[in-house]
mmJSON file of the N, C-alpha and C atoms, coordinates in Angstrom:
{"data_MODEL":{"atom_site":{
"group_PDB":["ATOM","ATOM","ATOM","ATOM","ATOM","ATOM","ATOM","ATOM","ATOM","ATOM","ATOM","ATOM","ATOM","ATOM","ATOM","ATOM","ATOM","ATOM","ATOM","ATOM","ATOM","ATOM","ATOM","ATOM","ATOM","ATOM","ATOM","ATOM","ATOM","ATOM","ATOM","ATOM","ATOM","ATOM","ATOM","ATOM","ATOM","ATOM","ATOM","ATOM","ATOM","ATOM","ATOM","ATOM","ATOM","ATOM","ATOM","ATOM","ATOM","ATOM","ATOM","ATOM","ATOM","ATOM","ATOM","ATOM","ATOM","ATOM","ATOM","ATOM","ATOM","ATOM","ATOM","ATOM","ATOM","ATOM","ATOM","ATOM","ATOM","ATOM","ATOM","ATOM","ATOM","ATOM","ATOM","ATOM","ATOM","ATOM","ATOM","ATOM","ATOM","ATOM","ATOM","ATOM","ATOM","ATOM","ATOM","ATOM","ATOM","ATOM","ATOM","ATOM","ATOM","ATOM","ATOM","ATOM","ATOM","ATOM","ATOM","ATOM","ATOM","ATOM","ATOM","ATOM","ATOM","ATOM","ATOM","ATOM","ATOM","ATOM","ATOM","ATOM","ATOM","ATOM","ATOM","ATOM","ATOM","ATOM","ATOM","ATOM","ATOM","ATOM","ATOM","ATOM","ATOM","ATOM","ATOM","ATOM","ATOM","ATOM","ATOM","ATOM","ATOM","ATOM","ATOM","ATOM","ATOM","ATOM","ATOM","ATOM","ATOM","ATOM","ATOM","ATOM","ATOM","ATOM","ATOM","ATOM","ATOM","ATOM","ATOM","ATOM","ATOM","ATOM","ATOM","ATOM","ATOM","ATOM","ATOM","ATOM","ATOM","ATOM","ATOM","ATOM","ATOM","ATOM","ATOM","ATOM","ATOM","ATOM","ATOM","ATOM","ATOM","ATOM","ATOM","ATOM","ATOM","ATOM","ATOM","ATOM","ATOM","ATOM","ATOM","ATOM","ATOM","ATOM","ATOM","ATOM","ATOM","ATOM","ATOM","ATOM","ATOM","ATOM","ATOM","ATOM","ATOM","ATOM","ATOM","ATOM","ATOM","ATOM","ATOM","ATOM"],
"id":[1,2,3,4,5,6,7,8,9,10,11,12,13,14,15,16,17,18,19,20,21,22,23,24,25,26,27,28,29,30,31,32,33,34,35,36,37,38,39,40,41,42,43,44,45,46,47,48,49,50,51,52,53,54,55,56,57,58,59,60,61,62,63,64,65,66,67,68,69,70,71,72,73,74,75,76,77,78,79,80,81,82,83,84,85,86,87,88,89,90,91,92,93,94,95,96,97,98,99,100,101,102,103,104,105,106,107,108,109,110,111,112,113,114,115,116,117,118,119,120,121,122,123,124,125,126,127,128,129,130,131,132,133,134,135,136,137,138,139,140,141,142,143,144,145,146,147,148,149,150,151,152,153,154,155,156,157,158,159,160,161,162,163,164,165,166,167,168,169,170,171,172,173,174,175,176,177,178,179,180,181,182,183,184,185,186,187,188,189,190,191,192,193,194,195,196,197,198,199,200,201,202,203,204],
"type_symbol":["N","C","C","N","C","C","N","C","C","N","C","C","N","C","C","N","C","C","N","C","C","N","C","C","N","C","C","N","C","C","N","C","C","N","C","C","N","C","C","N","C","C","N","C","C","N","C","C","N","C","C","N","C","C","N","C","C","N","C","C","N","C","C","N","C","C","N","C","C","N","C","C","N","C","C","N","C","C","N","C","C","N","C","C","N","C","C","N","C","C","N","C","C","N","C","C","N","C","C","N","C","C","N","C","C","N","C","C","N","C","C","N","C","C","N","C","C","N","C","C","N","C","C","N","C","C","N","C","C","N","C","C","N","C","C","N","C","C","N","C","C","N","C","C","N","C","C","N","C","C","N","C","C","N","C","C","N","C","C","N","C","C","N","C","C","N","C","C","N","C","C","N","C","C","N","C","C","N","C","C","N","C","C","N","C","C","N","C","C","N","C","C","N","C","C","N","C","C","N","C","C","N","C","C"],
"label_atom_id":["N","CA","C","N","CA","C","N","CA","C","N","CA","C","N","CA","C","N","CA","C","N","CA","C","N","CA","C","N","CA","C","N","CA","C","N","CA","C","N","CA","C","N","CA","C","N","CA","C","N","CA","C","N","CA","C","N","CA","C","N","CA","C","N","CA","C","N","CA","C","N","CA","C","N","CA","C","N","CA","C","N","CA","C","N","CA","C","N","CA","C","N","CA","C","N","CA","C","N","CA","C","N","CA","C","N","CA","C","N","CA","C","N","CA","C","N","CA","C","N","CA","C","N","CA","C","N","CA","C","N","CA","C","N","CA","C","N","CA","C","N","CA","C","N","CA","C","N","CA","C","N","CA","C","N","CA","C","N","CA","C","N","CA","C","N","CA","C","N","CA","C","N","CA","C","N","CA","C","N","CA","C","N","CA","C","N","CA","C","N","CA","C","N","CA","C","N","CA","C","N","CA","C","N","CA","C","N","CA","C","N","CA","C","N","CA","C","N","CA","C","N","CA","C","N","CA","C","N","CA","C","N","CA","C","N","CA","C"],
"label_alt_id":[null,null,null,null,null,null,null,null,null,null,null,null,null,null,null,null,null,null,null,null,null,null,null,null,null,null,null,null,null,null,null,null,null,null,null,null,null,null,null,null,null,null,null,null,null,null,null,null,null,null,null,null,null,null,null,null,null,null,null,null,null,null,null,null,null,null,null,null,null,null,null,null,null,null,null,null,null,null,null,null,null,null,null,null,null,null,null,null,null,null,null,null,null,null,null,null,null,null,null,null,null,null,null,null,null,null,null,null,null,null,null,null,null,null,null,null,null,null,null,null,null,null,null,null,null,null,null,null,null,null,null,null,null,null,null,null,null,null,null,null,null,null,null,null,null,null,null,null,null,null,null,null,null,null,null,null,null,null,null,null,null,null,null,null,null,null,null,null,null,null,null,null,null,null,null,null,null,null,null,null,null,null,null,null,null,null,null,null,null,null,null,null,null,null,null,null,null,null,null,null,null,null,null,null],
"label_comp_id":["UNK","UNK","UNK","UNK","UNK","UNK","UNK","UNK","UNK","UNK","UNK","UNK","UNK","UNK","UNK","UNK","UNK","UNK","UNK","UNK","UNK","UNK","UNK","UNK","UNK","UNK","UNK","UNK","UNK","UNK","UNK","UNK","UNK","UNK","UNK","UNK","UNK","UNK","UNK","UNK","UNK","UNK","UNK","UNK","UNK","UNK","UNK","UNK","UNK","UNK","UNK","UNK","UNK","UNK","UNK","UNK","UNK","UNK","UNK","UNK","UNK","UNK","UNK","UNK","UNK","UNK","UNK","UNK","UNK","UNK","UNK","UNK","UNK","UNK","UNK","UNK","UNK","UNK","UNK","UNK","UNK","UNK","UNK","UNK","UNK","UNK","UNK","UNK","UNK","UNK","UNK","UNK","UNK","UNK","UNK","UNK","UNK","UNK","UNK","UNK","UNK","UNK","UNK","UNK","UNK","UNK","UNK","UNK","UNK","UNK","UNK","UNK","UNK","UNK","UNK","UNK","UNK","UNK","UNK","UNK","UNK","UNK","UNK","UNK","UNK","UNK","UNK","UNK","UNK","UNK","UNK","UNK","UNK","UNK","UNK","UNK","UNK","UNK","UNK","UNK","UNK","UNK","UNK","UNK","UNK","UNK","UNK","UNK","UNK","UNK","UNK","UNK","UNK","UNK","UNK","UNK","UNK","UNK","UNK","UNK","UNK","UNK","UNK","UNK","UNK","UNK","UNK","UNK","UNK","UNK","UNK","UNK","UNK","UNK","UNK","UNK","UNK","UNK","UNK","UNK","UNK","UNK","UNK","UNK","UNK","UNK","UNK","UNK","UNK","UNK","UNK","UNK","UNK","UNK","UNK","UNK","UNK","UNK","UNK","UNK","UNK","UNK","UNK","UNK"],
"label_asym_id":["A","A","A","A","A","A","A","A","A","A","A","A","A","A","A","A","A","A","A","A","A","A","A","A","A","A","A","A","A","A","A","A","A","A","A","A","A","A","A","A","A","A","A","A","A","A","A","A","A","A","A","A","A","A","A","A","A","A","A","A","A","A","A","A","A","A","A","A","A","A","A","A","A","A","A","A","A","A","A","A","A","A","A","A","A","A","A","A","A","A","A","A","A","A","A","A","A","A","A","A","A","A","A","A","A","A","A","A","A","A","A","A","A","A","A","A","A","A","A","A","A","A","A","A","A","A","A","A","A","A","A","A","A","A","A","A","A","A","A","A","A","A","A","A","A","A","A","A","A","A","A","A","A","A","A","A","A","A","A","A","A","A","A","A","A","A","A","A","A","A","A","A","A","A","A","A","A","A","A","A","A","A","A","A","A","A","A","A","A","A","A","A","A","A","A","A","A","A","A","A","A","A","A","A"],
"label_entity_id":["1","1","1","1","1","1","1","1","1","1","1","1","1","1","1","1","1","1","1","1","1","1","1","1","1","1","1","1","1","1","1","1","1","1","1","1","1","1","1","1","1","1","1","1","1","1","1","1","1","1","1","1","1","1","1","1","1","1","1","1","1","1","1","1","1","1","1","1","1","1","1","1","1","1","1","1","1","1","1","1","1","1","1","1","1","1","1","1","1","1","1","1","1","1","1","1","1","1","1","1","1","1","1","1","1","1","1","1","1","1","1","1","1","1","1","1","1","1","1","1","1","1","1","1","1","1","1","1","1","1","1","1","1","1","1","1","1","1","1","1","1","1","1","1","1","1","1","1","1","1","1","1","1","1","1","1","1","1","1","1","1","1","1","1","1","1","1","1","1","1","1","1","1","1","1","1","1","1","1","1","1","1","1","1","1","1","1","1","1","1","1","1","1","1","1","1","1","1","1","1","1","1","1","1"],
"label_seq_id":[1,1,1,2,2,2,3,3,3,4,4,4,5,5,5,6,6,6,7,7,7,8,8,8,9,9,9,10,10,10,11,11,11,12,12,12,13,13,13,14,14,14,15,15,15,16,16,16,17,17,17,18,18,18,19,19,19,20,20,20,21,21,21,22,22,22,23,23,23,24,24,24,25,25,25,26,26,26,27,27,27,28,28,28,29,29,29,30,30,30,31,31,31,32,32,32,33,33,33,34,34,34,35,35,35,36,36,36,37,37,37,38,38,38,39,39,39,40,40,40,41,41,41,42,42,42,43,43,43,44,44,44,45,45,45,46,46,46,47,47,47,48,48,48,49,49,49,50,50,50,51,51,51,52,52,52,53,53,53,54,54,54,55,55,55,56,56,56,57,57,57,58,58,58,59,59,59,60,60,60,61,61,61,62,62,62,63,63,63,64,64,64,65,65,65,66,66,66,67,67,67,68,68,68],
"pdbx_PDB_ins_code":[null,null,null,null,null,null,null,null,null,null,null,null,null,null,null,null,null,null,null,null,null,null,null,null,null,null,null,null,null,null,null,null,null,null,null,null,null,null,null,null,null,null,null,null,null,null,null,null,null,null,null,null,null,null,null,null,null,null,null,null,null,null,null,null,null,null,null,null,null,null,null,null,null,null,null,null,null,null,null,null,null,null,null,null,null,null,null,null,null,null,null,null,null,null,null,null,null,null,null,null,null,null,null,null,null,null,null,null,null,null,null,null,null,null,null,null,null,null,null,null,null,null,null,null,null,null,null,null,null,null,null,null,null,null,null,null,null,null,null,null,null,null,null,null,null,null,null,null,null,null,null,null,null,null,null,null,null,null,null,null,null,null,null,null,null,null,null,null,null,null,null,null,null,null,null,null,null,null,null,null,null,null,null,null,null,null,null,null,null,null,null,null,null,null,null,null,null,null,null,null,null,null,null,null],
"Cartn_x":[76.844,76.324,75.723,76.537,75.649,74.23,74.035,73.007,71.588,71.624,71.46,70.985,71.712,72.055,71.113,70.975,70.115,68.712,68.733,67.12,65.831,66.677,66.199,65.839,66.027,66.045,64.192,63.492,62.536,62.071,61.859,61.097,60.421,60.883,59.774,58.589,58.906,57.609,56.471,57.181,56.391,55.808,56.35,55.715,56.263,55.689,56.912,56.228,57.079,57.362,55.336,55.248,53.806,54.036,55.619,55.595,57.022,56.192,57.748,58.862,59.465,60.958,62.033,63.364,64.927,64.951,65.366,65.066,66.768,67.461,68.475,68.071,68.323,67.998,68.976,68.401,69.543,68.876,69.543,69.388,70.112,70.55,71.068,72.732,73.226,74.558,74.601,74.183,74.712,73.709,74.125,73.446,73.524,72.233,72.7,71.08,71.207,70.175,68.769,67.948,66.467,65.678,64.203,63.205,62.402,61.555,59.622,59.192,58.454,57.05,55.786,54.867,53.702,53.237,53.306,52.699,53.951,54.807,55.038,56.407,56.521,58.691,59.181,60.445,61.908,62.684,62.925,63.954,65.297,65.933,67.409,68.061,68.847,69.399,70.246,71.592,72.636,72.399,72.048,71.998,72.92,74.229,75.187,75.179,74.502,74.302,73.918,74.946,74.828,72.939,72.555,71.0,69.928,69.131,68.18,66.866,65.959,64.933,64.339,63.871,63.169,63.909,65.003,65.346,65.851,65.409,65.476,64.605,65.126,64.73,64.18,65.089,64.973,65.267,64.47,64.343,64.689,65.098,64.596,65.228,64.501,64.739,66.58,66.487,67.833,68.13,69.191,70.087,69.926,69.789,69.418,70.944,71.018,72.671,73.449,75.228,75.5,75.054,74.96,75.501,77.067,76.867,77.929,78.296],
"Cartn_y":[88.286,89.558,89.446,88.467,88.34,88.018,87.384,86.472,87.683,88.446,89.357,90.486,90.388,91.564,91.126,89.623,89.022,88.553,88.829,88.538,89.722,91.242,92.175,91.856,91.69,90.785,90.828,91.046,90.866,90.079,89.309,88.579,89.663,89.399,90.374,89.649,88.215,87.654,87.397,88.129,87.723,88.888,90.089,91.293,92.211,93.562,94.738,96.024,96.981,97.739,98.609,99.229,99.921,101.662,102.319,103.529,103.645,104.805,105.181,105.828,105.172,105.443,104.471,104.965,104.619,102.957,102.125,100.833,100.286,99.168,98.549,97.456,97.219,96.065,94.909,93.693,92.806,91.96,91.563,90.614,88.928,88.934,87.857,87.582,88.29,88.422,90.426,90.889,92.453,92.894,94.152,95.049,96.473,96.733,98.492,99.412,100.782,101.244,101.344,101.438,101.486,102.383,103.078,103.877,102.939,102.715,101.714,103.103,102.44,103.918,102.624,103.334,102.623,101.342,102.245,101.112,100.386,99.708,98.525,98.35,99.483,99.115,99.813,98.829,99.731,100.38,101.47,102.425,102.492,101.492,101.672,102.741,103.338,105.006,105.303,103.874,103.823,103.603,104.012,103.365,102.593,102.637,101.29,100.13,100.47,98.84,97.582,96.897,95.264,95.274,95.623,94.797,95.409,94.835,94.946,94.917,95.933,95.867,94.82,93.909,93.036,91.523,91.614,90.867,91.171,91.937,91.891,90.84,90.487,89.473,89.874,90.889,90.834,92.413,92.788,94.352,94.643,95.432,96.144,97.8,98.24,99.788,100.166,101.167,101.765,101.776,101.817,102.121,103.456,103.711,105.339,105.55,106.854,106.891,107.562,107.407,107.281,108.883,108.73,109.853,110.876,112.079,112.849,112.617],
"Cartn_z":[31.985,31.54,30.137,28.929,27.793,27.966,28.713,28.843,29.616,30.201,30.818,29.64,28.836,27.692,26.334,26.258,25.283,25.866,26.757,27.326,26.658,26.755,26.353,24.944,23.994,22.324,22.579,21.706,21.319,19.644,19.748,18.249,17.45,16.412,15.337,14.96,15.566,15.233,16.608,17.482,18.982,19.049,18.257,18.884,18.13,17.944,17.195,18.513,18.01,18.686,18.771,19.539,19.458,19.3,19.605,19.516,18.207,17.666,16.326,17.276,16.653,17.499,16.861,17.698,17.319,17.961,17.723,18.453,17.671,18.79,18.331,17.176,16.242,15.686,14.949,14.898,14.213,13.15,12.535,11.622,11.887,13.105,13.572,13.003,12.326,11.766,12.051,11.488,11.945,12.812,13.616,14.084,14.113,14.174,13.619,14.413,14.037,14.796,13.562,14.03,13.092,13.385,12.764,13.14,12.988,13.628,13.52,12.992,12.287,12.043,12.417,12.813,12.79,11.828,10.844,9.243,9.527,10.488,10.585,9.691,9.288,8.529,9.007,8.866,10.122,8.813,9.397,8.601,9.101,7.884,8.553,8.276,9.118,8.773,7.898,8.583,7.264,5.948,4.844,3.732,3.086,3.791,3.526,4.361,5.683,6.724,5.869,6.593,5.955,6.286,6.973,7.59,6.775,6.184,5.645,6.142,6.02,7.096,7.14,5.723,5.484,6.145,6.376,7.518,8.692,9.62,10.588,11.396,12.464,13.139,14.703,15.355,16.74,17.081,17.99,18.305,19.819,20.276,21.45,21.684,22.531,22.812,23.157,22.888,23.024,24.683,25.034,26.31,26.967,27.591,28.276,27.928,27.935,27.217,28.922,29.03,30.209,30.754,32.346,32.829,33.232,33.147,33.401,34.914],
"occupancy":[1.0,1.0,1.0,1.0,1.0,1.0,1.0,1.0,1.0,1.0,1.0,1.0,1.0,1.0,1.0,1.0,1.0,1.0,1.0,1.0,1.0,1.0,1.0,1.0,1.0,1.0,1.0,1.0,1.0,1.0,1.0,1.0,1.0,1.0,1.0,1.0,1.0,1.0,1.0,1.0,1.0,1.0,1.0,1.0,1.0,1.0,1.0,1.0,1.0,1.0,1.0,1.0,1.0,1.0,1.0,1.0,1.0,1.0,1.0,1.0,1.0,1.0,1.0,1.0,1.0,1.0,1.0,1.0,1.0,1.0,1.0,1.0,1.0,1.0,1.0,1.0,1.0,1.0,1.0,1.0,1.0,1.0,1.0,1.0,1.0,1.0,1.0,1.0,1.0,1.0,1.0,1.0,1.0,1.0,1.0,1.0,1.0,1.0,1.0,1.0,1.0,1.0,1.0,1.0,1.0,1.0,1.0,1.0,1.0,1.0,1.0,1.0,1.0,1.0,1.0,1.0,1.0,1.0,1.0,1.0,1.0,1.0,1.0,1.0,1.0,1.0,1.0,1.0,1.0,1.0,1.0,1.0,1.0,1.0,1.0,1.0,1.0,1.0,1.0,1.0,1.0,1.0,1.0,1.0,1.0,1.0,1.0,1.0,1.0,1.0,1.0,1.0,1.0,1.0,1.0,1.0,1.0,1.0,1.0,1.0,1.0,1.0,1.0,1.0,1.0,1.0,1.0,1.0,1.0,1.0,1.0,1.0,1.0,1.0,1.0,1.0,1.0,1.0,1.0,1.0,1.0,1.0,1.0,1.0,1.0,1.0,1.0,1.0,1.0,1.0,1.0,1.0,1.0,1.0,1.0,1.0,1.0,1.0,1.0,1.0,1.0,1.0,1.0,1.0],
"B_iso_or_equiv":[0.0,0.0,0.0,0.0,0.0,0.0,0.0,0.0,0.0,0.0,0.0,0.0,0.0,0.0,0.0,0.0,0.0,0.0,0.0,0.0,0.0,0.0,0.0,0.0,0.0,0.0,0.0,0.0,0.0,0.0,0.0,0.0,0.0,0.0,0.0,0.0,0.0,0.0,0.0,0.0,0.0,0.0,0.0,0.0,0.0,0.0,0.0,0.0,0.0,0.0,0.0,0.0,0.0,0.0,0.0,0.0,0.0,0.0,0.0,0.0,0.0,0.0,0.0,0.0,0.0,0.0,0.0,0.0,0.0,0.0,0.0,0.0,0.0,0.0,0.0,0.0,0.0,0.0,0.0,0.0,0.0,0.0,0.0,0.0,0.0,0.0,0.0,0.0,0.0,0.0,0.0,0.0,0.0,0.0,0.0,0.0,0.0,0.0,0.0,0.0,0.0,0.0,0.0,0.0,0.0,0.0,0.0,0.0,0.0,0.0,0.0,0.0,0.0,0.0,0.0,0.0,0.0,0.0,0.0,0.0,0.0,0.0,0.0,0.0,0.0,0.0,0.0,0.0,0.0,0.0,0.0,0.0,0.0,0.0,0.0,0.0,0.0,0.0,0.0,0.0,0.0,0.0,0.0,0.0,0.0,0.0,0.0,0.0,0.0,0.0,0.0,0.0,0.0,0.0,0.0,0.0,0.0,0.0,0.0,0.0,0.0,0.0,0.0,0.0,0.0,0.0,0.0,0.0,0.0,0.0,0.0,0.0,0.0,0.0,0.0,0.0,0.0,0.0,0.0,0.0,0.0,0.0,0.0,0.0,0.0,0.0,0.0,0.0,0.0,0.0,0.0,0.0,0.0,0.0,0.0,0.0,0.0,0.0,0.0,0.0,0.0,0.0,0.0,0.0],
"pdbx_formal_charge":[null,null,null,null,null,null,null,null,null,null,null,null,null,null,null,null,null,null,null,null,null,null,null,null,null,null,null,null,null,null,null,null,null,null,null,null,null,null,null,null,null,null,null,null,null,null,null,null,null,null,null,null,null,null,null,null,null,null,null,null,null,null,null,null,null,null,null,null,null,null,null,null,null,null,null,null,null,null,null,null,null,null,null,null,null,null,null,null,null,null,null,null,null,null,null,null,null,null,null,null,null,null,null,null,null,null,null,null,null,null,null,null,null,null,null,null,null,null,null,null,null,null,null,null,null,null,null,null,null,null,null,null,null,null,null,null,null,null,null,null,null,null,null,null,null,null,null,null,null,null,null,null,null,null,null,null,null,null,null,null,null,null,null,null,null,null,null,null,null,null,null,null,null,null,null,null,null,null,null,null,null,null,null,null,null,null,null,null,null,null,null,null,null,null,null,null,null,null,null,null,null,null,null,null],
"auth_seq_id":[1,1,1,2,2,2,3,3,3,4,4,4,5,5,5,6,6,6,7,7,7,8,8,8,9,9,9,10,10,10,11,11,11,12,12,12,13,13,13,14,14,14,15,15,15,16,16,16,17,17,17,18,18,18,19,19,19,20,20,20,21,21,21,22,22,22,23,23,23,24,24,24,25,25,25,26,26,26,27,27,27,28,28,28,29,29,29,30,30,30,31,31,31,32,32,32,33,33,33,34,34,34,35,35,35,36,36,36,37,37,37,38,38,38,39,39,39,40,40,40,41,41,41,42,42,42,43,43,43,44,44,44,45,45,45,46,46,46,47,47,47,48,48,48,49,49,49,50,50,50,51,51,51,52,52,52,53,53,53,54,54,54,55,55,55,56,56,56,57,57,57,58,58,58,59,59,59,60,60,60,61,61,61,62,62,62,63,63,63,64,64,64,65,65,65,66,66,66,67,67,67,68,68,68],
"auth_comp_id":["UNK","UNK","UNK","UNK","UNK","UNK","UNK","UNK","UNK","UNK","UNK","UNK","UNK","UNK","UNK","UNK","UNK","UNK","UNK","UNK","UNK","UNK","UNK","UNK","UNK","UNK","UNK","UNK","UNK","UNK","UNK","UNK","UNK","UNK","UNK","UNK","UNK","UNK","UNK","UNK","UNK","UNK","UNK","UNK","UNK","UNK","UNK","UNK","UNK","UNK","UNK","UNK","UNK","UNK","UNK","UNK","UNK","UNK","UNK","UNK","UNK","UNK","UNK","UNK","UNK","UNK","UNK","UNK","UNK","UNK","UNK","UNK","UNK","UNK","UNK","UNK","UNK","UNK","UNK","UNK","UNK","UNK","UNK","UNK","UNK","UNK","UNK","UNK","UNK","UNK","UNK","UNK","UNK","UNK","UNK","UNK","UNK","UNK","UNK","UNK","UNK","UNK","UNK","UNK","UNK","UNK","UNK","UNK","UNK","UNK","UNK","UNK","UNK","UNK","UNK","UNK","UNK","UNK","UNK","UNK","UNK","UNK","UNK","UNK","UNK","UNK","UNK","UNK","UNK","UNK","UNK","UNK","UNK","UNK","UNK","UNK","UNK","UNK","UNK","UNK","UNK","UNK","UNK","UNK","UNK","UNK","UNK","UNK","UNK","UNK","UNK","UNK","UNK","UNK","UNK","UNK","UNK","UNK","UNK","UNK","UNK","UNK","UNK","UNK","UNK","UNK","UNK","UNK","UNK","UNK","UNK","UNK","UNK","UNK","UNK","UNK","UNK","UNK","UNK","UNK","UNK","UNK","UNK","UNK","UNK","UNK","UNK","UNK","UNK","UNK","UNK","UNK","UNK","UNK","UNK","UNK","UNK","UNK","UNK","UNK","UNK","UNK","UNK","UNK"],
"auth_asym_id":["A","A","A","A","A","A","A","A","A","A","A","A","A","A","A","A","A","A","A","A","A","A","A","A","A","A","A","A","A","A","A","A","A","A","A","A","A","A","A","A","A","A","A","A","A","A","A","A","A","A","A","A","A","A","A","A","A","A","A","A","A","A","A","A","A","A","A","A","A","A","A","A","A","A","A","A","A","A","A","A","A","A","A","A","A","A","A","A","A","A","A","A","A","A","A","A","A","A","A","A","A","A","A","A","A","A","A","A","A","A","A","A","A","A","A","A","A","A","A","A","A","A","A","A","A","A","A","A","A","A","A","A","A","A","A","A","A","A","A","A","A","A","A","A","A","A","A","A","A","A","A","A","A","A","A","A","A","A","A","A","A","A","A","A","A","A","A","A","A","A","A","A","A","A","A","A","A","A","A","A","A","A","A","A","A","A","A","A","A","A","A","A","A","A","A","A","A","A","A","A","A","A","A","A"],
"auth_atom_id":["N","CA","C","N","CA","C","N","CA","C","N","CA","C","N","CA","C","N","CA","C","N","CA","C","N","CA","C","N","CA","C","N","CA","C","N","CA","C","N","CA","C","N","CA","C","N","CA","C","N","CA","C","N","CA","C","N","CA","C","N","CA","C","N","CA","C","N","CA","C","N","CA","C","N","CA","C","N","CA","C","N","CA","C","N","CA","C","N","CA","C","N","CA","C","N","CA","C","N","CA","C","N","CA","C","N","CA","C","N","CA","C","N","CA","C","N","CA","C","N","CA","C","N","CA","C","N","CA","C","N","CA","C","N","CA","C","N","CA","C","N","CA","C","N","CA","C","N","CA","C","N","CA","C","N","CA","C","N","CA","C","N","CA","C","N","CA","C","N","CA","C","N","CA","C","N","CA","C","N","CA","C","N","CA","C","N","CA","C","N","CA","C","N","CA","C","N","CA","C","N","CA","C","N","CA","C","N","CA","C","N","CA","C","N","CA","C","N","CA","C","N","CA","C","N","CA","C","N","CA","C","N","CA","C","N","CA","C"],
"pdbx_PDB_model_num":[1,1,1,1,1,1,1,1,1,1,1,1,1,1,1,1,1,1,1,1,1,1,1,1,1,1,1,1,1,1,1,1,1,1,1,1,1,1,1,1,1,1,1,1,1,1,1,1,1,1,1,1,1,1,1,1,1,1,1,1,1,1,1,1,1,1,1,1,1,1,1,1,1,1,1,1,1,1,1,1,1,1,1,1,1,1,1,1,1,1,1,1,1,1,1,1,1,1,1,1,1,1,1,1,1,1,1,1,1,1,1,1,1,1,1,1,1,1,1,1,1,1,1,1,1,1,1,1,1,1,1,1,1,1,1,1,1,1,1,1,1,1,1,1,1,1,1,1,1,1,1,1,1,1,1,1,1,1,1,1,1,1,1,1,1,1,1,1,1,1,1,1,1,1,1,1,1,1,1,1,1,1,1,1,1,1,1,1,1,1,1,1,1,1,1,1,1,1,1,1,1,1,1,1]
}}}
């Protein structure tokens, strides 16, 4: 199932996101949630998250969240 779960992982250097939005992101040691804006920087929400936008490494879209 990891394996399954890390396929989804996108490169920040293969590609970034094309719509502003909430996206999972990592820095390859933490992970936490982000905003893309267009002009191309991620806004991390926490202002105490270990992850720093300027290193982030790897992106992908959020989880549809469960059903009732």
């Amino acid at each position: 199932m990891e394996t399954e779960a890390m396929s989804n992982w996108i490169r920040c250097k293969d590609r970034l996101p094309t719509v502003c939005d909430d996206y999972l992101v990592t820095d390859l040691e933490f992970y936490e949630i982000a905003h893309f804006n267009l002009s191309g920087v991620w806004d991390v929400h926490d202002g105490y998250s270990p992850v720093r936008s300027e290193r982030i490494t790897h992106w992908m879209p959020l989880p549809e969240p469960p059903q009732p």
